[in-house]
C-alpha positions as CSV (number, residue, x, y, z in Angstrom):
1,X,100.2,-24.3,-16.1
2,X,102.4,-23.3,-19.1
3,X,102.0,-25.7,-21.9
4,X,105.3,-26.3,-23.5
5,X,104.4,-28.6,-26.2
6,X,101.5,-25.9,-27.7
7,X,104.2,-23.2,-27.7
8,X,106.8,-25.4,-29.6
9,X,104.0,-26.1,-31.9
10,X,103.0,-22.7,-32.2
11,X,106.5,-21.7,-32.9
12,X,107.6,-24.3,-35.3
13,X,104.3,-22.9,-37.4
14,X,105.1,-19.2,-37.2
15,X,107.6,-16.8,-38.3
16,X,109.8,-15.8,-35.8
17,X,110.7,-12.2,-34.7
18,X,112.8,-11.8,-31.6
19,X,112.4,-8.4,-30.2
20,X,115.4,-7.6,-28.1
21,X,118.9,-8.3,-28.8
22,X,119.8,-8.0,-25.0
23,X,121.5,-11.1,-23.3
24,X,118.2,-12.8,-23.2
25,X,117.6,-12.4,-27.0
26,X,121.1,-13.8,-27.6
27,X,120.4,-17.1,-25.0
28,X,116.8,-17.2,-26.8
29,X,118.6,-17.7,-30.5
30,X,120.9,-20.4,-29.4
31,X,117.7,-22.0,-27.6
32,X,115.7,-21.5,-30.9
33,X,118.9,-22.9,-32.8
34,X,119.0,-26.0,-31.0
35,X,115.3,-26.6,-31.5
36,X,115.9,-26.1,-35.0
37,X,113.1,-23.1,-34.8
38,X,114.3,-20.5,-37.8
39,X,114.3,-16.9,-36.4
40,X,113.2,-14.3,-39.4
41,X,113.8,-11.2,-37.3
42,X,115.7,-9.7,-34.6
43,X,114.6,-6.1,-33.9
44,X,115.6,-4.0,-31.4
45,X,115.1,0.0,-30.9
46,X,118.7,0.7,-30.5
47,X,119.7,-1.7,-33.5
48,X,122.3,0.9,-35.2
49,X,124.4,0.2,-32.3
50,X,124.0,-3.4,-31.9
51,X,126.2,-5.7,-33.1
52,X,125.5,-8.7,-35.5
53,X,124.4,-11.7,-33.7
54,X,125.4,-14.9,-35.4
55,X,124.5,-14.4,-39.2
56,X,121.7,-12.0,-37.7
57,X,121.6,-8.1,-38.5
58,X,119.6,-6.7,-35.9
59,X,116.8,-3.8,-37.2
60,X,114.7,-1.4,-36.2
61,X,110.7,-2.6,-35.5
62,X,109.2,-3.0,-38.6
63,X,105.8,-2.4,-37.5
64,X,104.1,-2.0,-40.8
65,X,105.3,-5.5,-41.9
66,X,102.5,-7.4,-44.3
67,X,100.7,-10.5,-43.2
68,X,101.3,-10.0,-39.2
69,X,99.2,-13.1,-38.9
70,X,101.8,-14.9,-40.0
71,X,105.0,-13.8,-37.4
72,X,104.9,-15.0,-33.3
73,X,107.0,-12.3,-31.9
74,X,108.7,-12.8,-28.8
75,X,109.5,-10.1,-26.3
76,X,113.2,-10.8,-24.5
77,X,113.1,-7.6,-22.2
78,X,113.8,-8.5,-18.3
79,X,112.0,-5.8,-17.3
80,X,108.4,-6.1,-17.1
81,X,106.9,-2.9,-17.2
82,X,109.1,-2.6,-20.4
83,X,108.1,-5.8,-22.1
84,X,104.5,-4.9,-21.5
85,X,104.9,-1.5,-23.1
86,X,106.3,-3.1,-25.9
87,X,103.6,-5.5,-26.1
88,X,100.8,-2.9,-26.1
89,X,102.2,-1.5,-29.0
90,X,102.1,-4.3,-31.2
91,X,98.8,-5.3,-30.3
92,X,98.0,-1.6,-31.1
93,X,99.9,-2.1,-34.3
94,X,98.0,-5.5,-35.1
95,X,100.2,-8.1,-34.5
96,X,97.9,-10.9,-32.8
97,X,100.5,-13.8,-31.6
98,X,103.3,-12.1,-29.1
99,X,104.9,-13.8,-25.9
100,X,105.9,-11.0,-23.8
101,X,105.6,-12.7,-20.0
102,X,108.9,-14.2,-18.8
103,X,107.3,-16.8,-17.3
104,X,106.4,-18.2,-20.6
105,X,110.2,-18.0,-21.9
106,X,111.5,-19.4,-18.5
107,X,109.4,-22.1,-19.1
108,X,110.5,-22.9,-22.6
109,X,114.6,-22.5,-21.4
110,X,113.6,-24.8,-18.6
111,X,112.1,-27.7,-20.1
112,X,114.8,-27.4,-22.8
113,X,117.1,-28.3,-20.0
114,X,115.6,-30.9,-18.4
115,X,114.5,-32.7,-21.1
116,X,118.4,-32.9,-22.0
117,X,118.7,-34.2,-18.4
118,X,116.2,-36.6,-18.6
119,X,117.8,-38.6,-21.6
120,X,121.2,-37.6,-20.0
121,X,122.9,-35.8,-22.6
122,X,122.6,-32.3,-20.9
123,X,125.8,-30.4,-20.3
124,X,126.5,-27.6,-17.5
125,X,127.4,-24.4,-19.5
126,X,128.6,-21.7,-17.7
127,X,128.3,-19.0,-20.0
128,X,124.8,-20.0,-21.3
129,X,123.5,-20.5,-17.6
130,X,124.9,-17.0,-16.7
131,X,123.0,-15.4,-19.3
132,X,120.1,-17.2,-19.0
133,X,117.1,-15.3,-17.2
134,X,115.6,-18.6,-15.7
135,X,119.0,-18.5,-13.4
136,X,118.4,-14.8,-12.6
137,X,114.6,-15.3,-11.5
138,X,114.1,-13.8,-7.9
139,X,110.5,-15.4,-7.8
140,X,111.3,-19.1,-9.2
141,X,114.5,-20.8,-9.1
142,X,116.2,-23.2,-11.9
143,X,117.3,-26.8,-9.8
144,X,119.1,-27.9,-12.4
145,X,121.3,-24.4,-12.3
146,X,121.0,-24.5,-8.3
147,X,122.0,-28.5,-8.2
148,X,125.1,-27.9,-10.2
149,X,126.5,-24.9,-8.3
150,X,126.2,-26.8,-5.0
151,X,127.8,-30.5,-6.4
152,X,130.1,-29.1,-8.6
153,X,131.1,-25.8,-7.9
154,X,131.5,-25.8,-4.2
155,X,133.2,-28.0,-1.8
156,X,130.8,-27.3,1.1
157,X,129.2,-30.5,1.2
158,X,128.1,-30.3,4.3
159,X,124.1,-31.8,4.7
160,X,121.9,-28.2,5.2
161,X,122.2,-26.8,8.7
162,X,120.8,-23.2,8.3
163,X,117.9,-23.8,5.2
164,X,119.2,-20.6,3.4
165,X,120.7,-20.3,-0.2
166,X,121.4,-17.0,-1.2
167,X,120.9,-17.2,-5.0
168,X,123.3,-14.1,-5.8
169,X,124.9,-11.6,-3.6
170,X,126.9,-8.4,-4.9
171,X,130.3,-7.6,-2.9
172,X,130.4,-3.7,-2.8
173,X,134.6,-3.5,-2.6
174,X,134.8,0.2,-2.8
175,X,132.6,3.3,-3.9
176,X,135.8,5.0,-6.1
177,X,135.3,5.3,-9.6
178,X,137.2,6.4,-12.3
179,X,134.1,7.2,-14.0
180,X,131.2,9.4,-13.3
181,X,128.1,8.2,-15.0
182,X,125.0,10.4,-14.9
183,X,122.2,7.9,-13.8
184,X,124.6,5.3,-11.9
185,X,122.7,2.7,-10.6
186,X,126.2,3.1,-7.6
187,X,125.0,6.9,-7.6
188,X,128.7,7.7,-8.8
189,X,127.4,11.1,-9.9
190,X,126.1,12.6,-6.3
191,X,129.8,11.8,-5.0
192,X,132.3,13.9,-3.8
193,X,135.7,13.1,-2.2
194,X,134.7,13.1,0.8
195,X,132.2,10.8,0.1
196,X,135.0,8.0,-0.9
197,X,135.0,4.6,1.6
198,X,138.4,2.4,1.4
199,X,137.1,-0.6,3.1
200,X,139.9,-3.1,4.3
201,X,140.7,-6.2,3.1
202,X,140.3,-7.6,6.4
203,X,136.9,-5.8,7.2
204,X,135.3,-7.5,3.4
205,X,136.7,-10.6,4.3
206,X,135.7,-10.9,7.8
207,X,132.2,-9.7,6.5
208,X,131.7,-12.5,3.9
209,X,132.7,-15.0,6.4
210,X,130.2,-14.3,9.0
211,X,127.9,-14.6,6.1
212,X,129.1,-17.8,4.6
213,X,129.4,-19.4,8.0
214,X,124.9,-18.7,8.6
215,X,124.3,-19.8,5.6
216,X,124.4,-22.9,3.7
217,X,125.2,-21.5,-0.1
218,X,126.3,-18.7,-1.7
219,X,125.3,-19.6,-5.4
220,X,126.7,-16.3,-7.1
221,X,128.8,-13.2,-6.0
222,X,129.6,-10.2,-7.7
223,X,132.2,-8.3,-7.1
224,X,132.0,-5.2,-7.9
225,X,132.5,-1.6,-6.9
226,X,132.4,1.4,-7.8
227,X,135.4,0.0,-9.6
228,X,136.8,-3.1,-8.0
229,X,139.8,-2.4,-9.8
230,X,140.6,0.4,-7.7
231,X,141.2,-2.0,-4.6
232,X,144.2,-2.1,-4.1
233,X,143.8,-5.7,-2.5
234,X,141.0,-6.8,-5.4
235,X,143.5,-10.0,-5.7
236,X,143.4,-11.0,-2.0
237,X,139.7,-10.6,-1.8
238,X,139.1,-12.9,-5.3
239,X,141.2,-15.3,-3.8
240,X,139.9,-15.5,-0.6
241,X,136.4,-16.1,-2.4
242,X,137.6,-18.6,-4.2
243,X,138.8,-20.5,-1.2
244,X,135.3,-20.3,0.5
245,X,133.4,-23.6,0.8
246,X,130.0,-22.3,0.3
247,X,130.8,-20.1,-2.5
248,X,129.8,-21.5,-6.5
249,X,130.2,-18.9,-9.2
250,X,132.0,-15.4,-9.0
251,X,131.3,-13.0,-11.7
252,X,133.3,-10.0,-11.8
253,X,132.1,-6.6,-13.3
254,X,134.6,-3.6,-14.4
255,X,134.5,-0.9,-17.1
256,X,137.9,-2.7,-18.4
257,X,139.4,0.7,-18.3
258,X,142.2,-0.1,-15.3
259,X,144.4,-2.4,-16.2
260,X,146.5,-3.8,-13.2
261,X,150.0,-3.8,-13.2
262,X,150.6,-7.2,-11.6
263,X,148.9,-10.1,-13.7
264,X,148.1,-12.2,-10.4
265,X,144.8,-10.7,-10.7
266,X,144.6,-12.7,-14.4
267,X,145.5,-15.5,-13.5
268,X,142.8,-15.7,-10.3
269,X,140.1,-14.6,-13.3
270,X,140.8,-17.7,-15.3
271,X,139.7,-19.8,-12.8
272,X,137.1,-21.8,-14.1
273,X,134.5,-20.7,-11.5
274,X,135.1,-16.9,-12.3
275,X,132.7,-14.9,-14.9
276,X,134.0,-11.6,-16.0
277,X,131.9,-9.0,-17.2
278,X,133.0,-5.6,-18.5
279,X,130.5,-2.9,-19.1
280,X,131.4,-1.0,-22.2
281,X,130.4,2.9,-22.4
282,X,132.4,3.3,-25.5
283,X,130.4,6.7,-27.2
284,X,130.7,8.6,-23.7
285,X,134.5,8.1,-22.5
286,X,138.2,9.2,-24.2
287,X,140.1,7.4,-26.9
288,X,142.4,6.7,-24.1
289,X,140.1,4.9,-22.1
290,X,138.6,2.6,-24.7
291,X,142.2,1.7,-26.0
292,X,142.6,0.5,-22.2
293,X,139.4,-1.5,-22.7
294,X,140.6,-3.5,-25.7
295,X,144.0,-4.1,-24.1
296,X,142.4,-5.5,-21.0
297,X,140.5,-7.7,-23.3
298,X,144.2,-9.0,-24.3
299,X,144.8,-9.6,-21.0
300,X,141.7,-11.7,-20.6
301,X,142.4,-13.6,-23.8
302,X,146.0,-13.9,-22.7
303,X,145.0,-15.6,-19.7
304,X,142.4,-17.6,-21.3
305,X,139.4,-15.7,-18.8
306,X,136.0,-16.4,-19.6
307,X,134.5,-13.1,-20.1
308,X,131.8,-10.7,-21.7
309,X,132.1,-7.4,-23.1
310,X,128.5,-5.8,-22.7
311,X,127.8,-2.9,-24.8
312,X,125.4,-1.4,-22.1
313,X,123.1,1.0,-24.5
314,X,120.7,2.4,-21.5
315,X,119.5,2.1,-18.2
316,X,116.9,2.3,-16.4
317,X,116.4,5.7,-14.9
318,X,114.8,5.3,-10.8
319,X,114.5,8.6,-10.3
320,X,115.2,10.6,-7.0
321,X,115.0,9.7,-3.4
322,X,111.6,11.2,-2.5
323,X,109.0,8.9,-0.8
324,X,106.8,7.6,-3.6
325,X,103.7,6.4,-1.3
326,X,103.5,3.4,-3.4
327,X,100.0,0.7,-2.0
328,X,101.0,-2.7,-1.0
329,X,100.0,-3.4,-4.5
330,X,102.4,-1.2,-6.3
331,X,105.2,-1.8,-4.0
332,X,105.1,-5.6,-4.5
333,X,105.0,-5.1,-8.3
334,X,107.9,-2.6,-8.2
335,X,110.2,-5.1,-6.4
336,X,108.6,-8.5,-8.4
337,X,109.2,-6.6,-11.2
338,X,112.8,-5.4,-10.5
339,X,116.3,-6.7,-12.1
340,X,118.6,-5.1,-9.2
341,X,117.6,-7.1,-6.6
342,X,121.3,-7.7,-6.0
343,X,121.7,-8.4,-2.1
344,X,124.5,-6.0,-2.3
345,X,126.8,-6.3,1.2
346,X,128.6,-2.8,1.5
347,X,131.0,-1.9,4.6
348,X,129.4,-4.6,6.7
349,X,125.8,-3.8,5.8
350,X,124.1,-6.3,3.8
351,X,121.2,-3.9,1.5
352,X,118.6,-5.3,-1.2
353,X,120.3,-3.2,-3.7
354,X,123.1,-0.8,-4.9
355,X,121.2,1.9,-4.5
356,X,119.8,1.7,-1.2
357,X,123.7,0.5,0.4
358,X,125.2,3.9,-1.3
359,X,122.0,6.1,-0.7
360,X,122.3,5.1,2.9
361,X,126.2,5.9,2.9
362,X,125.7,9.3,1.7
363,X,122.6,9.7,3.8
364,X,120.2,10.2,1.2
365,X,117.8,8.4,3.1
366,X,117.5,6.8,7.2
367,X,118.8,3.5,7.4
368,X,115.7,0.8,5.4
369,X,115.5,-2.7,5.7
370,X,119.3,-4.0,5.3
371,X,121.0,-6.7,7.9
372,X,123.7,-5.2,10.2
373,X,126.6,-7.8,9.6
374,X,129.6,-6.6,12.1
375,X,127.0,-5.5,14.9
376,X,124.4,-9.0,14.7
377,X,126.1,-11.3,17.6
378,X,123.1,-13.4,17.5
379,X,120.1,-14.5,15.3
380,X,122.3,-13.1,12.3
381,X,121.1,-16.4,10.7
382,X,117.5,-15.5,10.7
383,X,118.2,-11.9,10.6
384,X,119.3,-13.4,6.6
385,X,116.6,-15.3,6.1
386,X,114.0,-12.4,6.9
387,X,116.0,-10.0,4.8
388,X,115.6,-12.7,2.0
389,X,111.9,-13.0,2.6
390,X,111.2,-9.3,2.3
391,X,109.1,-8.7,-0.9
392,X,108.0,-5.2,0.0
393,X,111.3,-3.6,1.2
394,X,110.8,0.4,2.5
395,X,113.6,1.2,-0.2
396,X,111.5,0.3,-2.8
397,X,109.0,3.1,-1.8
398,X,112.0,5.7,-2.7
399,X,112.5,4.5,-6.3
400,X,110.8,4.6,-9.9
401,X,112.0,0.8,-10.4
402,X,112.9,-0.8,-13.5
403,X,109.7,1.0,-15.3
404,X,109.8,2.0,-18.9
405,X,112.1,5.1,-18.2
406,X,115.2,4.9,-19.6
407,X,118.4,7.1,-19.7
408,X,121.8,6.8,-22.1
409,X,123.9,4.4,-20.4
410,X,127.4,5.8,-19.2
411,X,126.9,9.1,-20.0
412,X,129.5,11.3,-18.0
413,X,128.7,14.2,-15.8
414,X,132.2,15.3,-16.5
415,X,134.6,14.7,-19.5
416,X,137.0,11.8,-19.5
């Protein structure tokens, strides 16, 4: 049992240092804020190319800092195997009083929350709920995040027939790209021509509603491609799930560098359910492309969308497809441990992740764990809920994880 009220203490009696200045670091400084808990740090190791967070200049680790005794640093990487690398080396650099475990930080968001809730003054943000890792937590969901999306966000409100919520599921529009990152978590770079899957309107469609139809909520979906610009019927789709009872939040993910000709596409964006994210690779593609990123922006300002613009500095590299032989052990902590557990549904195939739906397309690897949507005529229901339940999925066993490697993120194979 985490105690909440030693670790405000112990906070309020420190000096703060917030390593990380990730979307977790940023939700962790509004939470400190609030608690009127005074950061004196934010490092990160890529600080020259972060940007300033409030009044905040973001450095590099000072790890030779005087009177460590004195600082509580606290660790806002997702990734585990990350955090606890970063952790080691502190303790190797003597710094006694670090929170690295997420379940610590959860806990602290949480009780935030619910405290508000208790004395009713707590308010639903959308942004600040979308950013915050409690939501994102495969292991341990947030009721106050899950109780909203249902009663506020959906009008299913139908009592629970099938006992399944699917926290967050990723809608796989299309494999084209107009970018070819090296590393793609989409596997962009191993693509050909060939390769490239237009998948109808009617076929997603039909697809998410023989989803939403076995299962009670869909708290979250993704869209997202490839490029789900590139679809040439990426307004039908949005609005279709935006008409679909069981559906709460949408987020939407692009590189911002196709701007569609018809605005009907900005207008279904503003809607008040919708979270756009753009993923910025600003170093690695043309002038011309990042003058189409700002004047999407515009667009989205135009139309009053809610949106991010995510300077994505480095991802994770999982390696190649060769069987890893992982124990039961291992393979549990590489998929506890894992951020991409997206429930990714791809040309009616419903996968644990990106990587397995498009390593399966291209035949990387023989057909692991995912639930056959179009060919299910019965049980599809508890086909779901098994797929759901899987914490050792085969996939896994042909991946490094989210482990300490990293790569430059958006990095193209060719020039653009």
């Amino acid at each position: 049992m985490i105690n909440i009220n030693k670790m405000l203490s112990q906070l309020k009696n420190k000096k703060i240092i917030i390593f990380g200045a990730g979307k977790i670091g940023k939700s962790l400084i509004s939470l400190l804020k609030e608690l009127d808990i005074k950061i004196h740090y934010i490092w990160d190791n890529n600080a020259t190319k972060c940007d300033k967070i409030e009044d905040f200049t973001i450095t590099k680790p000072y790890l030779n800092l005087e009177n460590k005794s004195d600082y509580i640093v606290l660790i806002t990487i997702y990734a585990q195997e990350v955090s606890k690398k970063i952790y080691q080396e502190l303790l190797e650099n003597n710094f006694e009083n670090i929170i690295y475990e997420k379940e610590k930080l959860n806990a602290l968001f949480y009780d935030t929350c619910k405290d508000k809730l208790n004395q009713k003054k707590y308010l639903f943000n959308l942004n600040k709920c979308h950013l915050c890792p409690v939501s994102k937590d495969i292991n341990h969901r947030c009721d106050i995040y899950d109780n909203f999306i249902e009663e506020e966000l959906t009008s299913n409100k139908k009592k629970k027939k099938f006992g399944i919520t699917i926290p967050s599921m990723g809608l796989l529009v299309s494999n084209k790209c107009n970018l070819k990152c090296i590393g793609c978590n989409q596997l962009r770079d191993k693509y050909t021509t060939d390769n490239y899957l237009d998948i109808s309107y009617e076929d997603i469609i039909s697809d998410m509603k023989r989803i939403s139809t076995h299962v009670d909520l869909i708290e979250k979906v993704v869209v997202v491609g490839g490029e789900a610009m590139l679809h040439k019927n990426i307004s039908d789709i949005l609005n279709a799930l935006l008409n679909t009872d069981n559906i709460g939040i949408i987020q939407f993910i692009t590189n911002g560098t196709i701007i569609p000709k018809n605005d009907e596409i900005f207008k279904l964006l503003s809607n008040h359910k919708v979270k756009v994210e753009i993923s910025s690779y600003e170093d690695y593609i043309s002038k011309k492309l990042n003058n189409n990123v700002m004047n999407f922006i515009n667009k989205l300002k135009e139309y009053k969308v809610n949106y991010d613009y995510v300077r994505t500095l480095q991802w994770f590299d999982f390696g190649d497809f060769k069987f890893r032989n992982y124990d039961e052990q291992t393979l549990s902590r590489v998929y506890d441990s894992c951020c991409f557990i997206s429930n990714d549904l791809f040309n009616g195939q419903l996968h644990k992740c990106a990587r397995s739906a498009f390593a399966t397309h291209l035949s990387i690897i023989e057909d692991l764990d995912y639930v056959d949507i179009r060919n299910t005529e019965e049980n599809l229901t508890e086909n779901i809920k098994k797929f759901l339940q899987n914490k050792k999925p085969k996939i896994c066993q042909y991946c490094n994880g989210t482990s300490s490697l990293v790569i430059p993120a958006g990095q193209q194979k060719e020039s653009i």
